[in-house]
C-alpha positions in Angstrom: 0.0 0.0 0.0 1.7 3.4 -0.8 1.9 6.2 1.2 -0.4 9.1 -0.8 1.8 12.4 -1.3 0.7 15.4 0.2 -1.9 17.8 -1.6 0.5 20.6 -1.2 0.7 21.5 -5.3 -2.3 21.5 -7.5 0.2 20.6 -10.4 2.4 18.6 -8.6 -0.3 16.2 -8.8 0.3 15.8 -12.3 3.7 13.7 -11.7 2.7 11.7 -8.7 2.0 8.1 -10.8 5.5 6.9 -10.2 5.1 7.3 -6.7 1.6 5.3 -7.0 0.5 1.9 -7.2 -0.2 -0.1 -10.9 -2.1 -2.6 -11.7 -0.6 -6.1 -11.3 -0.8 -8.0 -14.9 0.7 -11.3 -13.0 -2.7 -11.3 -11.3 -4.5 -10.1 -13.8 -2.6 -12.7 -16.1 -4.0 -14.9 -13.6 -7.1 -14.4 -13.5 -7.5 -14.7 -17.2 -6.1 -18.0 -17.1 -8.9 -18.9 -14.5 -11.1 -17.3 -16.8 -10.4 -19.9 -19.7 -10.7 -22.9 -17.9 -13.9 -22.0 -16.2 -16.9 -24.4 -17.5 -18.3 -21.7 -20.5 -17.1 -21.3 -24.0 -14.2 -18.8 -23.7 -15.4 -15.0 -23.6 -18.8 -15.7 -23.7 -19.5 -13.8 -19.8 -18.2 -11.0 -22.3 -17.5 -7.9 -20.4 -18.1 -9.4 -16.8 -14.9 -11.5 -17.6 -12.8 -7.8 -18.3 -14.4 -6.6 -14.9 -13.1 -9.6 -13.1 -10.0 -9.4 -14.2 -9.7 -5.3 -14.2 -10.7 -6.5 -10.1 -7.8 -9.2 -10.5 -4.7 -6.7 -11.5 -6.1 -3.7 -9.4 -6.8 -5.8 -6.2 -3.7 -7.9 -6.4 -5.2 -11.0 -6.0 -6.4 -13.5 -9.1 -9.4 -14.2 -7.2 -10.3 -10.5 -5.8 -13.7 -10.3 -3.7 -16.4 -7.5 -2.4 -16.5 -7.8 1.2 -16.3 -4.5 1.8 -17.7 -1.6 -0.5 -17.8 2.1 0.5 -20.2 4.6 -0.9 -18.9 8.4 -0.7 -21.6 10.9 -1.6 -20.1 14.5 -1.3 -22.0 17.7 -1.1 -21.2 21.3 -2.0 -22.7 24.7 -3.1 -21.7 27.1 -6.0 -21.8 30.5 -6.4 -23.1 30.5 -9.9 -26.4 29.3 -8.9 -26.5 33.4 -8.1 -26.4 33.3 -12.5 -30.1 31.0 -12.7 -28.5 28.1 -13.5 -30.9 26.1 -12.4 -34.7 25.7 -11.2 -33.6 24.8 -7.3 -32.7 26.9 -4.5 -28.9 26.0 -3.3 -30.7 25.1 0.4 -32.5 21.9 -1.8 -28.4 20.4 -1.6 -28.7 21.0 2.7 -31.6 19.3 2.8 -30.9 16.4 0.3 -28.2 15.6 2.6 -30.4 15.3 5.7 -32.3 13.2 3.5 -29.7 11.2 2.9 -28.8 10.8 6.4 -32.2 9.4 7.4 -32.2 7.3 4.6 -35.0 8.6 2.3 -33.2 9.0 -1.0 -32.6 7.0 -4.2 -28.8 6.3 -3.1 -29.6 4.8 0.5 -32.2 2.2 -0.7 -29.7 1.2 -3.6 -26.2 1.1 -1.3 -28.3 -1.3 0.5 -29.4 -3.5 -2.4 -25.7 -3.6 -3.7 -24.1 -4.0 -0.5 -22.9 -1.1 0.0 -22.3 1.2 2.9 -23.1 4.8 2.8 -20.7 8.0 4.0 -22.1 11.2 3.3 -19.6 14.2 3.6 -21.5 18.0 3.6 -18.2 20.7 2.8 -19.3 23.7 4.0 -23.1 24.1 2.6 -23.3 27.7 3.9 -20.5 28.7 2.4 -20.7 28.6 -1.6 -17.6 29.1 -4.4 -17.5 31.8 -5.7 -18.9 32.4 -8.8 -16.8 31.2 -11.6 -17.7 33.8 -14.4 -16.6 36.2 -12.1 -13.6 35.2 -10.2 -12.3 31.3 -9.2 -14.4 29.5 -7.9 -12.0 28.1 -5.7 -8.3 29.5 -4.5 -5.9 26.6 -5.0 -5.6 25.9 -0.9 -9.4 25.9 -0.5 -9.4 23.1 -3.0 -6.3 21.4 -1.9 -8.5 21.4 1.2 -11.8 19.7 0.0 -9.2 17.4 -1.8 -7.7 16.3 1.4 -10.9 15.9 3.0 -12.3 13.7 0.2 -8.8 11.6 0.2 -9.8 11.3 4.6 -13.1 9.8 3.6 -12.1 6.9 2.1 -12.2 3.3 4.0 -8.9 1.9 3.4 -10.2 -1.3 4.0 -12.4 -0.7 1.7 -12.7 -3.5 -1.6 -14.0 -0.6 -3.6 -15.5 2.9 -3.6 -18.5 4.2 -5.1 -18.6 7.9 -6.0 -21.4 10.5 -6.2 -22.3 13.9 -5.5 -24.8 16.0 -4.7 -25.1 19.9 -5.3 -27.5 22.6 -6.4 -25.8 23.7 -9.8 -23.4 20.9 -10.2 -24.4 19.6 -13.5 -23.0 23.6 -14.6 -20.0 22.8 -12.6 -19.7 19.8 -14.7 -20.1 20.6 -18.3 -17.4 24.2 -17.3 -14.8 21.3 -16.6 -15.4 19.4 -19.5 -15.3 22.2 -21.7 -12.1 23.3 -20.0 -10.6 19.8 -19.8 -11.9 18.2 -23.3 -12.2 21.8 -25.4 -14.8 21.9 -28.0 -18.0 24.2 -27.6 -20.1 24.9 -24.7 -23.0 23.8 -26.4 -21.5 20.1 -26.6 -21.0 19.7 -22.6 -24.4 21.4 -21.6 -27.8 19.6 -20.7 -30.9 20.3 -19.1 -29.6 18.9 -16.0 -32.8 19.8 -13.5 -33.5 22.7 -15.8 -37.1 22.8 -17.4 -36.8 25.3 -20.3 -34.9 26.5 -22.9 -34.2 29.7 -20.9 -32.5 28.2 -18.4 -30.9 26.3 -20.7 -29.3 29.1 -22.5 -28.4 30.4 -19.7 -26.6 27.6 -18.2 -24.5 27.4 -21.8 -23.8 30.9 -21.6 -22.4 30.6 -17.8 -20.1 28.1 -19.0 -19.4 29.3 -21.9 -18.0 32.7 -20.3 -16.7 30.6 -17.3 -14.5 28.6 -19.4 -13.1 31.8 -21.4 -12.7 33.3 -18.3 -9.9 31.2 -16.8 -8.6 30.1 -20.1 -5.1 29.2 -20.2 -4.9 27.1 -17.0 -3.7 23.7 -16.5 -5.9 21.1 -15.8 -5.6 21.0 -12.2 -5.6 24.8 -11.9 -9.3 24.2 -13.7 -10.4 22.3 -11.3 -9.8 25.4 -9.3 -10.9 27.7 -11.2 -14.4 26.2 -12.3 -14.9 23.2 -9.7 -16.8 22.9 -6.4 -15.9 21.6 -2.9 -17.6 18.5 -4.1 -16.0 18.0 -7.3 -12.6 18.2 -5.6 -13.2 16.0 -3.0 -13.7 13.2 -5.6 -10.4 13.9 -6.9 -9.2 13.5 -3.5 -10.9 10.5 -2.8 -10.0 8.6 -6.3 -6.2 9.4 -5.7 -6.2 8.3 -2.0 -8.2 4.8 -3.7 -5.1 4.7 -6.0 -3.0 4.7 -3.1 -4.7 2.2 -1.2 -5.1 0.4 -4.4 -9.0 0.1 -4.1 -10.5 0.4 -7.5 -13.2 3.3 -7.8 -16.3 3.2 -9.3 -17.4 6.4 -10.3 -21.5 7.6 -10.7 -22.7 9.9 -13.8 -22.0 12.9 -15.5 -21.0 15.3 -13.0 -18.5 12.4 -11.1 -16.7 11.6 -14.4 -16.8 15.9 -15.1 -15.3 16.4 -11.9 -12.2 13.7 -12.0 -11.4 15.4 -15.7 -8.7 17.3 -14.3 -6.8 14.5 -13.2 -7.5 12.8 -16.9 -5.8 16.2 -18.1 -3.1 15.8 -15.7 -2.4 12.3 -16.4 -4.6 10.1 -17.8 -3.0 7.5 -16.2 -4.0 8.5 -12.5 -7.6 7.5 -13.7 -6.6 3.4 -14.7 -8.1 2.2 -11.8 -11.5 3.9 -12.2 -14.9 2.6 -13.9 -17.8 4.7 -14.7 -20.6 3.1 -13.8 -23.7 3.7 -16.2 -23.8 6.1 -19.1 -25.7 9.6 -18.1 -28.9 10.8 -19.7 -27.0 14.4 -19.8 -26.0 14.4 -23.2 -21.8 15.2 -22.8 -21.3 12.2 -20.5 -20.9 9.9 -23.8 -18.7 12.6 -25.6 -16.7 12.7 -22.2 -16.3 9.0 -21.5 -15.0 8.5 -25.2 -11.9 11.8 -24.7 -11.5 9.2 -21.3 -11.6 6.1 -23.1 -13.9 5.0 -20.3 -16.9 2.5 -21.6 -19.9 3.0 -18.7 -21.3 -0.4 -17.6 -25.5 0.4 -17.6 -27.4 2.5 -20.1 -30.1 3.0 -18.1 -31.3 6.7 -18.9 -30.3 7.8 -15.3 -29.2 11.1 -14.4 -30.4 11.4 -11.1 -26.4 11.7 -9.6 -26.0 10.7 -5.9 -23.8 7.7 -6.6 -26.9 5.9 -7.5 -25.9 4.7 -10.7 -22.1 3.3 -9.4 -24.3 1.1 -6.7 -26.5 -0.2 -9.9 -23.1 -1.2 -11.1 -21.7 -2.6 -8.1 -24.0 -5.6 -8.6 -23.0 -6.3 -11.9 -19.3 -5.9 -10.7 -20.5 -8.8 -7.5 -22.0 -10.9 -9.9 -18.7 -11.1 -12.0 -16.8 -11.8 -9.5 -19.1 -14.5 -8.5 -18.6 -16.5 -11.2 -15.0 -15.8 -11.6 -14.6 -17.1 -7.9 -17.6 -19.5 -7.9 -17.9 -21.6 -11.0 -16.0 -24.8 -11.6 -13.6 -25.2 -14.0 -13.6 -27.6 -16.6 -11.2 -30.3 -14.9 -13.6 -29.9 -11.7 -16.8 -30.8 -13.2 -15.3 -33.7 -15.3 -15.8 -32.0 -18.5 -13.6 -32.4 -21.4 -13.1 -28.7 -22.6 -12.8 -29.9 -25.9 
């Protein structure tokens, strides 16, 4: 397990995957091997056969399991919600989170389903970024702050962690670092999120069209920064202290995969042990998870956020494991894999 540097340097970050764990291809090599011997025609589990060996390489261990899985659901507020961004007051994220904490939302009753177990982390609700258009929305200590609490969240005993957010706004926050991170127009990264007009709409696109011009120039982690929230950062934090521990990540929607683009821009690399778990009804997420070369596991129209589509996923990831642990192979049923 390696000791995680100190978020000291928003672009020092950038160089830290030599001093990170990789993924171990003689268990991964392993577990392929199992794979092939196990009592189906070769491939024909398709992608649960990739996942259990992504598990394999990542874990360490050619025979990973789930016993543990950690949900992280981190909240925030941004100041461009002053802009009309969207339909819902920023006090709807406060008390979604005391929601959360009684169990009444989507992302309790399906951690529970899958397993999982639910941490909720509120940074500083009543006090928002800053507007982005304006000014960062974020100095770089304030978010090597929210990154170091995100990284203190995570269960290092953890077999995985599940990521999602939660924030009035966030879905603008997301397509700003997008469009930072991945270029293009505005217009490609925007969607309705919880907006129900064109108005709103427009607006949103012109916010991030005029945030991203704004801090133009930056480097990728200076983005995050500049056009990121609390909660956005404290996934970075999180996924790079999952690296450390070697605990492979399983990020939610849209705005989860928006908000680790930094690090992509950084180094791609410091995203290999991540998985995106479904594919977003806001329309950038499959424009952003093809720049990432990440391929979502559901397609379910979701785009609810709150982690609830990484614990969807997290029973397709148990079930692959299942087999890959739990069927026999060929010479232990007495079948001639001819």
């Amino acid at each position: 397990m390696s000791h995680l540097p100190d978020f000291d340097d928003l672009d020092a970050i950038a160089g830290w995957l030599s001093r990170l764990p990789g993924f171990d291809h003689d268990a991964a090599a392993a577990a392929r091997q199992r794979q092939d011997q196990l009592t189906k025609p070769p491939g024909s589990l398709g992608r649960l056969e990739e996942l259990a060996c992504f598990m394999a390489g990542w874990r360490g261990d050619p025979r990973p399991r789930i016993d543990r899985a950690q949900a992280l659901v981190f909240a925030g507020n941004h100041g461009i919600c002053a802009r009309s961004v969207n339909a819902f007051p920023p006090e709807v994220t406060a008390a979604m989170v005391a929601n959360f904490r009684v169990g009444g939302a989507a992302i309790n009753q399906l951690a529970r389903t899958a397993g999982a177990e639910l941490t909720v982390v509120a940074l500083d609700l009543d006090r928002p970024t800053r507007d982005f258009t304006t000014a960062a929305a974020m100095g770089a200590e304030e978010c090597l702050d929210a990154m170091r609490r995100g990284a203190a969240a995570v269960d290092r005993s953890a077999d995985i962690i599940l990521l999602g957010e939660m924030g009035i706004g966030n879905s603008t926050v997301a397509a700003a670092l997008a469009h930072a991170i991945c270029g293009g127009q505005a217009e490609d990264w925007v969607g309705r999120g919880t907006a129900p007009d064109d108005a709103i709409l427009a607006i949103k696109t012109g916010v991030v069209r005029d945030g991203v011009a704004a801090h133009c120039g930056v480097s990728p982690m200076q983005a995050l920064a500049a056009l990121g929230g609390r909660e956005q950062a404290a996934i970075c934090g999180a996924v790079l202290a999952a690296r450390a521990a070697r605990i492979p990540v399983m990020l939610d929607g849209y705005i989860c995969t928006a908000a680790v683009a930094p690090l992509h821009g950084a180094n791609p690399d410091l995203l290999a042990h991540c998985l995106v778990g479904h594919l977003s009804g806001e329309p950038g997420h499959v424009r952003l998870c093809r720049a990432m070369g990440k391929q979502p596991i559901l397609d379910l129209g979701m785009r609810l956020g709150e982690g609830t589509g990484a614990a969807l996923a997290l029973t397709i990831l148990r079930g692959a494991l299942a087999c890959h642990d739990g069927m026999a192979t060929f010479a232990e049923a007495g079948i001639a894999a001819g």
